[in-house]
Z-matrix of the N, CA and C atoms (Angstrom, degrees):
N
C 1 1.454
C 2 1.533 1 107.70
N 3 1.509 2 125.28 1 118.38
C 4 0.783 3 107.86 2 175.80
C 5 1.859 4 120.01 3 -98.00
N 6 1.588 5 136.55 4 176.73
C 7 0.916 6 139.85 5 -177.39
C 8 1.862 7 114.41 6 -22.28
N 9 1.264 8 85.50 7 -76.69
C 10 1.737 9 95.12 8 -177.64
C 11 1.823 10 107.42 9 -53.10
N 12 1.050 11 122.38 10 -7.05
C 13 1.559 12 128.45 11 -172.05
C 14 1.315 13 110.42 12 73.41
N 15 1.269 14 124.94 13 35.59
C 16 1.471 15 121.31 14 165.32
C 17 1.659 16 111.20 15 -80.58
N 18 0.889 17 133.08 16 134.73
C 19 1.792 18 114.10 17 -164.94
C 20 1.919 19 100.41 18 -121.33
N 21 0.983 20 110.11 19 118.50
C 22 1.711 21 120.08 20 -148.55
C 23 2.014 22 80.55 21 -128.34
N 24 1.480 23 102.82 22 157.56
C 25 1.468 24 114.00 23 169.08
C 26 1.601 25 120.64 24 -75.22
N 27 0.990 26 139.36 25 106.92
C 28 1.127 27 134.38 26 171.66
C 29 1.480 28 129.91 27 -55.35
N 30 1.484 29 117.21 28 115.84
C 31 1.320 30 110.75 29 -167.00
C 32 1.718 31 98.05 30 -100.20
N 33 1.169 32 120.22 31 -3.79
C 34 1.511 33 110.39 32 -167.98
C 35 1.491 34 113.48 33 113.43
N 36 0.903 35 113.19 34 -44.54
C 37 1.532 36 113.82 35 -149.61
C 38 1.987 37 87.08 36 -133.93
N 39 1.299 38 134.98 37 -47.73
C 40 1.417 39 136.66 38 147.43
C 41 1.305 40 110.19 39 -125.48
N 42 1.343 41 97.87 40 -160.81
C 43 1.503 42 108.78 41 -152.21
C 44 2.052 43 88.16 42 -144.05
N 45 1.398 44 103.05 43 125.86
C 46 1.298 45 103.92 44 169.39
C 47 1.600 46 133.50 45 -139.17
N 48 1.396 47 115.64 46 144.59
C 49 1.547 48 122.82 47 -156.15
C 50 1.304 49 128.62 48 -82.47
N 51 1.673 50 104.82 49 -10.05
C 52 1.200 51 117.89 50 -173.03
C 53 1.501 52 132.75 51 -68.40
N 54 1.606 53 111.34 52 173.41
C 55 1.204 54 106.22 53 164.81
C 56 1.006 55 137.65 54 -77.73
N 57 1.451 56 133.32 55 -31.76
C 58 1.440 57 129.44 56 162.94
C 59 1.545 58 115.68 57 -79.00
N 60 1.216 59 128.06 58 -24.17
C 61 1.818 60 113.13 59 -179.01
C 62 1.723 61 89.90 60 -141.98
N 63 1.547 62 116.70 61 59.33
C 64 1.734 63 103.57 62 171.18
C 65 1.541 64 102.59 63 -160.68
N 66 1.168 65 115.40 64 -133.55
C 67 1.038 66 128.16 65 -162.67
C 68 1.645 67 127.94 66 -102.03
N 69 1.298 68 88.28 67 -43.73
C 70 1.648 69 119.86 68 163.53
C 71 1.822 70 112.51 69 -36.18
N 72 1.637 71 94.66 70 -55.20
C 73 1.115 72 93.50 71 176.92
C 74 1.648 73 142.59 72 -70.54
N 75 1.654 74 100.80 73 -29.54
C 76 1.338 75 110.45 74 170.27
C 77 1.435 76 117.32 75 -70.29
N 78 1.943 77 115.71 76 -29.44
C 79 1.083 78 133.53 77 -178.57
C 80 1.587 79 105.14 78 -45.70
N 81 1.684 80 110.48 79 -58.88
C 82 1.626 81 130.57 80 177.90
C 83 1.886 82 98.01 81 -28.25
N 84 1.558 83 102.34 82 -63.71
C 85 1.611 84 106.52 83 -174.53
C 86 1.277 85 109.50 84 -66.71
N 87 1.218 86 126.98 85 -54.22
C 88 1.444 87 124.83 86 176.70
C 89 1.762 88 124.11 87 -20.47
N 90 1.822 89 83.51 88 -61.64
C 91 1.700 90 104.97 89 -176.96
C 92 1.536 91 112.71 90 -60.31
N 93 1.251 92 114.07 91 -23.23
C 94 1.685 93 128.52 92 -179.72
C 95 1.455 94 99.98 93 -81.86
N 96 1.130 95 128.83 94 -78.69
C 97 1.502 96 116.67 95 161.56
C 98 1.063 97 136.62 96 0.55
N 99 1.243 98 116.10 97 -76.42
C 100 1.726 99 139.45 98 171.82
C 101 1.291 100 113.41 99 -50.41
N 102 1.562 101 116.25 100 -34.27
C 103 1.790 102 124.93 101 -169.99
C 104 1.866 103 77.28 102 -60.62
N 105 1.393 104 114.17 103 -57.23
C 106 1.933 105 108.26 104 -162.65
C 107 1.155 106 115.07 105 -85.48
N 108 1.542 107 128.32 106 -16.40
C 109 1.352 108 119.70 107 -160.83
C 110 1.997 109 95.91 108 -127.51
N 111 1.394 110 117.88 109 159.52
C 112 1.263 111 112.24 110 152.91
C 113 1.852 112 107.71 111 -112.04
N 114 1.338 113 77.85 112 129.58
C 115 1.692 114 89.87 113 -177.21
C 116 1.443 115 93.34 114 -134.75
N 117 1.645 116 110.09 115 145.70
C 118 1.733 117 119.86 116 -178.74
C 119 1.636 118 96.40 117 -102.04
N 120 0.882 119 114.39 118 -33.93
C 121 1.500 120 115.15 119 -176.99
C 122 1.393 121 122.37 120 -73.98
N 123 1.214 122 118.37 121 -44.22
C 124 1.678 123 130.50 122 154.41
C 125 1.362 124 109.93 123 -72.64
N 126 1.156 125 128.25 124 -17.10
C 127 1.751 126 122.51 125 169.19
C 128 1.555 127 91.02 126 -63.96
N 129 1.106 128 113.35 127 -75.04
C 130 1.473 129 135.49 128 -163.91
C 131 1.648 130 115.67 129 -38.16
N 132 1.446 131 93.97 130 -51.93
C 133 1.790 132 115.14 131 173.54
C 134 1.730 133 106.11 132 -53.52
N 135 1.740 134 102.43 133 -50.63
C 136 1.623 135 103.96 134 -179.05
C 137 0.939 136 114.59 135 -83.01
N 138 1.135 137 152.04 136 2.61
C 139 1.942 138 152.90 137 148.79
C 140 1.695 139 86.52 138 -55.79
N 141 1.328 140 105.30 139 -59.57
C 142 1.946 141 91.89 140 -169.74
C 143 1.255 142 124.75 141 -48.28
N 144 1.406 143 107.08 142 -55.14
C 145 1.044 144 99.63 143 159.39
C 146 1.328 145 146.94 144 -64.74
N 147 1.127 146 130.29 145 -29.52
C 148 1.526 147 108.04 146 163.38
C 149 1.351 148 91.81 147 -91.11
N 150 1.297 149 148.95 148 98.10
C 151 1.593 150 166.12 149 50.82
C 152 1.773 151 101.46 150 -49.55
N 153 1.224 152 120.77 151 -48.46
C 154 1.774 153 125.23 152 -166.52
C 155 2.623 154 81.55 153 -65.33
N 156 0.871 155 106.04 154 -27.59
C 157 1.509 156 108.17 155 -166.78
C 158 1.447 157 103.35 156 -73.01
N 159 1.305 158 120.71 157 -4.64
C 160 1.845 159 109.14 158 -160.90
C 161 1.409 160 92.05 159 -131.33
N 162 1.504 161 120.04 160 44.88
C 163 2.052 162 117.23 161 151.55
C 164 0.639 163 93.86 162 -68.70
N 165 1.433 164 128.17 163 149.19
C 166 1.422 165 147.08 164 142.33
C 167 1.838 166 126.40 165 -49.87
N 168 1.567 167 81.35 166 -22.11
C 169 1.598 168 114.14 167 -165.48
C 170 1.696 169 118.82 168 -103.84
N 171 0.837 170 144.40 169 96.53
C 172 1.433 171 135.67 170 176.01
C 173 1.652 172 95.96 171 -118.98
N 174 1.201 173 122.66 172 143.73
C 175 1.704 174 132.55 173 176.23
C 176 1.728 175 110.78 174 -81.54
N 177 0.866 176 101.31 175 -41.57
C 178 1.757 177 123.92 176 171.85
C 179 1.760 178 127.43 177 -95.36
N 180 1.242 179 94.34 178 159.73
C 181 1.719 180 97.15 179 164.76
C 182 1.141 181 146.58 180 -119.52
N 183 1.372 182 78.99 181 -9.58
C 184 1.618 183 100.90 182 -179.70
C 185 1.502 184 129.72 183 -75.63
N 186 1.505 185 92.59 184 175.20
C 187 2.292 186 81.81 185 -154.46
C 188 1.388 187 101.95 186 -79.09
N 189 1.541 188 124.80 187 -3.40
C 190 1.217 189 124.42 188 -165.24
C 191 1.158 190 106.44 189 -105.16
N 192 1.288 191 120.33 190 -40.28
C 193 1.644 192 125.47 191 165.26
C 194 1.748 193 126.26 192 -126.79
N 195 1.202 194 96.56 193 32.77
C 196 1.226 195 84.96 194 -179.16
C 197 1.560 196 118.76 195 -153.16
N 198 1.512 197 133.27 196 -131.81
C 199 1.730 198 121.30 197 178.15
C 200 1.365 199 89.22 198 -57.66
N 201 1.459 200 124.01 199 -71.09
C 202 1.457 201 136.87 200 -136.55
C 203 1.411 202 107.06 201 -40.01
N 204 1.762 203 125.78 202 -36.57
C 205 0.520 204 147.14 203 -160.88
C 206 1.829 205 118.76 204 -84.42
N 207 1.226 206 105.41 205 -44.66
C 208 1.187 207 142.17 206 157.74
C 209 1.943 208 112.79 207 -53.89
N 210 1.342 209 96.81 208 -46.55
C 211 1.706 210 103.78 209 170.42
C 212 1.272 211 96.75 210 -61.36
N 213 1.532 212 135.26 211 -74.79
C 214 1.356 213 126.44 212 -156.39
C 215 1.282 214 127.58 213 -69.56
N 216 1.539 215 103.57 214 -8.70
C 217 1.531 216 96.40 215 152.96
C 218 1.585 217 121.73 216 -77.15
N 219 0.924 218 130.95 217 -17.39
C 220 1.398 219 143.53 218 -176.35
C 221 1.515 220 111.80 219 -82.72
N 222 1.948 221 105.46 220 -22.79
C 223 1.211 222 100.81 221 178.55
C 224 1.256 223 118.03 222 -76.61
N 225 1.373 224 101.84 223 -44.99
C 226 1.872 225 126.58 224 169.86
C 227 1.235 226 104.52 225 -62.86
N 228 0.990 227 149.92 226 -3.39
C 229 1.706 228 141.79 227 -171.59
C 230 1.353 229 102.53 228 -126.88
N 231 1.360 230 130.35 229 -50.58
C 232 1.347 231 115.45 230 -155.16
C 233 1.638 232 114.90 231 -68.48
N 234 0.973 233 121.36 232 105.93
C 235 1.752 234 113.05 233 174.75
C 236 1.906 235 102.07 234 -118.06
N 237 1.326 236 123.47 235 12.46
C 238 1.227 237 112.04 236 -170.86
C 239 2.431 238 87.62 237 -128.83
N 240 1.047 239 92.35 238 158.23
C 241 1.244 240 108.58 239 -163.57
C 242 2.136 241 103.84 240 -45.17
N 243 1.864 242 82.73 241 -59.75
C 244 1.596 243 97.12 242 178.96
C 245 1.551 244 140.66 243 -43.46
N 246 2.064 245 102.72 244 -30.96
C 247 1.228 246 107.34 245 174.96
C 248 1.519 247 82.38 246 -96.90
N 249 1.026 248 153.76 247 -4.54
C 250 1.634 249 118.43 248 170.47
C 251 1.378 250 125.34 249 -91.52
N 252 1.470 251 105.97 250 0.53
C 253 1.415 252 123.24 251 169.28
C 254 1.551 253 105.64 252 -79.65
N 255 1.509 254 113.57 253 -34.69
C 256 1.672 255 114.44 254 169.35
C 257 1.167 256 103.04 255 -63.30
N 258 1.192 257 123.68 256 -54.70
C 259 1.870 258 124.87 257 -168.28
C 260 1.407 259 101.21 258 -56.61
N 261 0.825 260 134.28 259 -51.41
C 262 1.815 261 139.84 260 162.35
C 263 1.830 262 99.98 261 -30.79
N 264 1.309 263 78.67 262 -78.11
C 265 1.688 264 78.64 263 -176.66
C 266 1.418 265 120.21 264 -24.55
N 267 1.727 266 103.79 265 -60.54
C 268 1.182 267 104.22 266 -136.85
C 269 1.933 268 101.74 267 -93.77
N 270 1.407 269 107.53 268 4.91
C 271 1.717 270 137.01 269 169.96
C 272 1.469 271 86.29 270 -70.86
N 273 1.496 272 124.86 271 -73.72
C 274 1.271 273 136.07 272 -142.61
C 275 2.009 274 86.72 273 -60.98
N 276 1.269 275 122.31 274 -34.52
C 277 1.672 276 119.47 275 -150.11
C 278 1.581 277 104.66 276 -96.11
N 279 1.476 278 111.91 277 -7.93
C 280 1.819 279 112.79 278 158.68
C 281 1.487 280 104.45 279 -49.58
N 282 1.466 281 138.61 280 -33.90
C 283 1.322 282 134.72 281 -161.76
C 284 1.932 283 100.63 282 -61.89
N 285 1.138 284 98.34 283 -29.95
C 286 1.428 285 118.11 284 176.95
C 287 1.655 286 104.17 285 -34.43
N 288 1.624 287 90.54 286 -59.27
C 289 1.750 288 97.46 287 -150.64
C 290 1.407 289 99.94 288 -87.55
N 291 1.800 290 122.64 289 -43.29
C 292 1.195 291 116.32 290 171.34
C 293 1.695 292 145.19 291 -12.85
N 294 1.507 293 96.46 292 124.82
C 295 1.511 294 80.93 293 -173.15
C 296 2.214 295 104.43 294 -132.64
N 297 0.925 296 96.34 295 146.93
C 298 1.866 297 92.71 296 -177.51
C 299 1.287 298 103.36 297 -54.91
N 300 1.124 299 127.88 298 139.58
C 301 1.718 300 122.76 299 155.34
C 302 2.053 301 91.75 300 -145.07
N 303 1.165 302 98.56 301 146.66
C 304 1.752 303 114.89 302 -174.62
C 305 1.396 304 101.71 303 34.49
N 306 1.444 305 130.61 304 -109.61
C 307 1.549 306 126.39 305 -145.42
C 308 1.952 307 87.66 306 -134.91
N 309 1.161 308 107.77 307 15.45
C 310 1.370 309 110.46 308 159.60
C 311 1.538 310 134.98 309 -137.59
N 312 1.520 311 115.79 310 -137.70
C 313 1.552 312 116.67 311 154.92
C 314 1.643 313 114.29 312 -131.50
N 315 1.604 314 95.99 313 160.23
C 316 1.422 315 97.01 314 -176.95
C 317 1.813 316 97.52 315 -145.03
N 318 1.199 317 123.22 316 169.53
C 319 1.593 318 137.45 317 -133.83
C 320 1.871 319 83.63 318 -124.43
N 321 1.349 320 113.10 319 124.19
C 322 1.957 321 80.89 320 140.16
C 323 1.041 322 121.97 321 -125.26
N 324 1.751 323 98.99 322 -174.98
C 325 1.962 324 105.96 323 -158.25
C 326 0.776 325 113.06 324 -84.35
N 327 1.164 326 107.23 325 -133.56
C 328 1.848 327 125.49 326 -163.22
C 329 1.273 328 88.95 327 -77.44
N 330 1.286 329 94.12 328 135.61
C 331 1.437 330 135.86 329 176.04
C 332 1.867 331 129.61 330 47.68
N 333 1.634 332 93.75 331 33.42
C 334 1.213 333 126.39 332 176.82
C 335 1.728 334 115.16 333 63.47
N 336 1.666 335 115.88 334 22.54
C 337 1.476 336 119.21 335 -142.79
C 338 1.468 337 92.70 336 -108.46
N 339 1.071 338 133.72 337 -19.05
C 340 1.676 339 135.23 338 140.90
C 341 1.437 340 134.93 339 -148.31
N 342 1.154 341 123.08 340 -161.85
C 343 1.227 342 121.75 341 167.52
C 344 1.252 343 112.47 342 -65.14
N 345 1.579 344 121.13 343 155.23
C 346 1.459 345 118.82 344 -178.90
C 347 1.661 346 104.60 345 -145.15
N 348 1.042 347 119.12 346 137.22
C 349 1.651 348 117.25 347 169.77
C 350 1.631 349 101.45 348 -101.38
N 351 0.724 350 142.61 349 -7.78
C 352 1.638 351 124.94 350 -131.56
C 353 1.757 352 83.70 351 -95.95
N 354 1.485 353 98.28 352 -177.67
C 355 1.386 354 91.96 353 170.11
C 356 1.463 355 134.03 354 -89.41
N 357 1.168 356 125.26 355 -32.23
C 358 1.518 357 144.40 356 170.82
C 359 1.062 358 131.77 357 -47.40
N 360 1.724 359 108.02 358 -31.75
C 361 1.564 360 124.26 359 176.22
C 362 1.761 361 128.36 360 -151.58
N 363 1.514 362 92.04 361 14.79
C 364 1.153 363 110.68 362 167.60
C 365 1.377 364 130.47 363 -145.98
N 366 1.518 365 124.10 364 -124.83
C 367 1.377 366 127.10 365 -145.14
C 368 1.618 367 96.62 366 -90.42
N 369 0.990 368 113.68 367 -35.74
C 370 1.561 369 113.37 368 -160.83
C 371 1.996 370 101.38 369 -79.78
N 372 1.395 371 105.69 370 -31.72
C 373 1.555 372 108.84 371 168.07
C 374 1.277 373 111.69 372 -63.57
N 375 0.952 374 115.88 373 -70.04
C 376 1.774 375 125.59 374 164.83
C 377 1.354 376 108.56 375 -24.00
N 378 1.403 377 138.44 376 -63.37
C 379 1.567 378 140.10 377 170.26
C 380 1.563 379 105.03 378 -34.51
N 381 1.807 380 104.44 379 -65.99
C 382 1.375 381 92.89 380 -178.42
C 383 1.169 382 138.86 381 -59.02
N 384 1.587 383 108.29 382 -41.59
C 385 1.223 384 110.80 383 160.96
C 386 1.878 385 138.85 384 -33.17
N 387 1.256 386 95.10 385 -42.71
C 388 1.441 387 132.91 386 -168.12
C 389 1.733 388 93.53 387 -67.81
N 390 1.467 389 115.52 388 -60.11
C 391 1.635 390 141.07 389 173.20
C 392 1.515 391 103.05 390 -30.13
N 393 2.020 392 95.34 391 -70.18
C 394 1.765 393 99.78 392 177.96
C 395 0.921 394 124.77 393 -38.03
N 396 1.350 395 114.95 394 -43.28
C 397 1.733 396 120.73 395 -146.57
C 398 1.895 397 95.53 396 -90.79
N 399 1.585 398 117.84 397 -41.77
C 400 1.240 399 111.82 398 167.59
C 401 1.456 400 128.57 399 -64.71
N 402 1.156 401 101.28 400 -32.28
C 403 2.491 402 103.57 401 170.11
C 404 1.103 403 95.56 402 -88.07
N 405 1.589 404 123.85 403 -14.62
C 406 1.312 405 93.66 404 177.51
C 407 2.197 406 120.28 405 72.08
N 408 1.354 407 73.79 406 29.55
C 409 1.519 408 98.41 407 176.94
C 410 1.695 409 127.09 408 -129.22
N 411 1.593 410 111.57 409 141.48
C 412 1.541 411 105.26 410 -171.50
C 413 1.160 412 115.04 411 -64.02
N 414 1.358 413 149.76 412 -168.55
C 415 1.432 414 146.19 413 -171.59
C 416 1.329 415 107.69 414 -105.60
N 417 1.441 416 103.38 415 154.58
C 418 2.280 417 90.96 416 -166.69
C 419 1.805 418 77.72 417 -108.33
N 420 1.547 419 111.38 418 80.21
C 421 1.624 420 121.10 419 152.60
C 422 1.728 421 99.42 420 -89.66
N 423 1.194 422 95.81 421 163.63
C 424 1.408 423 114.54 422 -169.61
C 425 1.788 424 100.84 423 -84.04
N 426 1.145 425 124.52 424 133.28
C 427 1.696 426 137.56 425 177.13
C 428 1.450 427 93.48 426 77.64
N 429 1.787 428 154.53 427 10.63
C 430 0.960 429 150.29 428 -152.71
C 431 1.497 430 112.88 429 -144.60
N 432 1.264 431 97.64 430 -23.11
C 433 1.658 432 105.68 431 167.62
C 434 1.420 433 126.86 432 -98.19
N 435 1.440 434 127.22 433 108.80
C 436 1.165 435 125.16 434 -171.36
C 437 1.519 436 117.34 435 -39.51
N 438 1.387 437 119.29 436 137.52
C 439 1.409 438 143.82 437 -165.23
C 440 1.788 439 89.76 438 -61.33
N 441 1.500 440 123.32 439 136.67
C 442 1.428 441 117.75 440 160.07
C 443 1.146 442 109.66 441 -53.63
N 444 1.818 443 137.61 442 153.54
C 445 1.103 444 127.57 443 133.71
C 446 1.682 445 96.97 444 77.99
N 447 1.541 446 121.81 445 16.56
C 448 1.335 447 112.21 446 164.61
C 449 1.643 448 103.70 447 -92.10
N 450 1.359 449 119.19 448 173.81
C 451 1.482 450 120.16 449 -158.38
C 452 1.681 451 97.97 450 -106.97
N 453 1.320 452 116.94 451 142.65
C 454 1.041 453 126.15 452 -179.37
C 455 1.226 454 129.50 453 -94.86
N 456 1.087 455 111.97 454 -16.32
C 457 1.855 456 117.85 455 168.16
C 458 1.445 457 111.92 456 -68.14
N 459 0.859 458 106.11 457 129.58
C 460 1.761 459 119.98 458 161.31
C 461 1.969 460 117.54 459 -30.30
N 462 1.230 461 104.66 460 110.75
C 463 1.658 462 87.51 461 -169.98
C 464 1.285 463 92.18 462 -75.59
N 465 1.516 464 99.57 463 -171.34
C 466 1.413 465 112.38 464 175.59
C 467 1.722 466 131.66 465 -84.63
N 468 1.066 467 108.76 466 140.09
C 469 1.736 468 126.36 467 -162.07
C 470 1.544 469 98.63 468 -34.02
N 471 1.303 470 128.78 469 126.24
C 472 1.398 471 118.84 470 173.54
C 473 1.509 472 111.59 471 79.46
N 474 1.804 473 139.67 472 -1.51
C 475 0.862 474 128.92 473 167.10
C 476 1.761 475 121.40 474 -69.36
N 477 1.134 476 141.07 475 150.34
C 478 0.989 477 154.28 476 157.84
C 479 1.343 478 133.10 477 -122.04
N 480 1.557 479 129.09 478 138.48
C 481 1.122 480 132.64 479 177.53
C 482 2.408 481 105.53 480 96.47
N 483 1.128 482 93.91 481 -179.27
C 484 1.548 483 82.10 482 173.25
C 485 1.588 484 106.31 483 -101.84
N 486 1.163 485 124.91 484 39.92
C 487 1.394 486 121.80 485 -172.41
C 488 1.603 487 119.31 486 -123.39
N 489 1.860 488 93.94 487 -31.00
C 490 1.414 489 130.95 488 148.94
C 491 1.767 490 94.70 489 109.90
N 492 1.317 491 123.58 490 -1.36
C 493 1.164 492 133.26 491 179.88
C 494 1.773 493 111.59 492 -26.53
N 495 1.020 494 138.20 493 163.95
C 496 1.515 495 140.05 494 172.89
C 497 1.466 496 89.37 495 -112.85
């Protein structure tokens, strides 16, 4: 947890927000959780995290480490006015990373050392990202996208399995 209460993964040496190695990402599960369960401790944990969601600053763009990544949590999370005014924001602050390539723009990757298309750390994550945040939809990542045709009510306290068995 850091000062301001943004609550980021601790690597030792920093602390990071992202979706593939931070905070962002557990946040994604967290927020899925909570839709079925009431938990004070994972409520509590996911307020931090999206606080770790509102730098102004990200070094990267990519969906794995960087805004892009940071957008799609905001896409999947924001249902109250304030974090979608961040998701705005933080759409509007890709202009940051943008760079011209042929008759458009392109993102770069890991570790800002070129251009990148791929999805994880470049241009093509960034698109999606970009996608979420405009439908206003979570990202169809694999274990992160709600199951079709799974049930939306809260099961019951202590149920387990999809059958609800104790």
């Amino acid at each position: 947890m850091r000062p301001d209460g943004a609550l980021e993964v601790n690597e030792g040496w920093r602390t990071m927000p992202y979706l593939g190695r931070g905070s962002v990402g557990i946040g994604l599960v967290l927020h899925q959780y909570l839709e079925h369960r009431v938990d004070e401790r994972f409520a509590e944990a996911s307020a931090g995290v999206a606080r770790a969601a509102r730098s102004p600053f990200y070094a990267q763009s990519g969906l794995f480490t960087g805004r892009a990544g940071i957008i799609a949590y905001l896409a999947a999370t924001a249902h109250d006015a304030d974090l979608r005014q961040e998701l705005d924001s933080q759409v509007r602050r890709l202009a940051w990373h943008a760079l011209p390539y042929r008759n458009g723009i392109a993102f770069p990757g890991e570790q800002l050392l070129r251009l990148s298309m791929d999805l994880g750390t470049g241009t093509a994550g960034v698109l999606l990202a970009v996608a979420a945040a405009r439908y206003g939809q979570p990202l169809p990542l694999p274990f992160l996208t709600p199951l079709s045709g799974a049930q939306n009510s809260p099961a019951p306290a202590g149920a387990t399995g999809m059958t609800g068995n104790k």
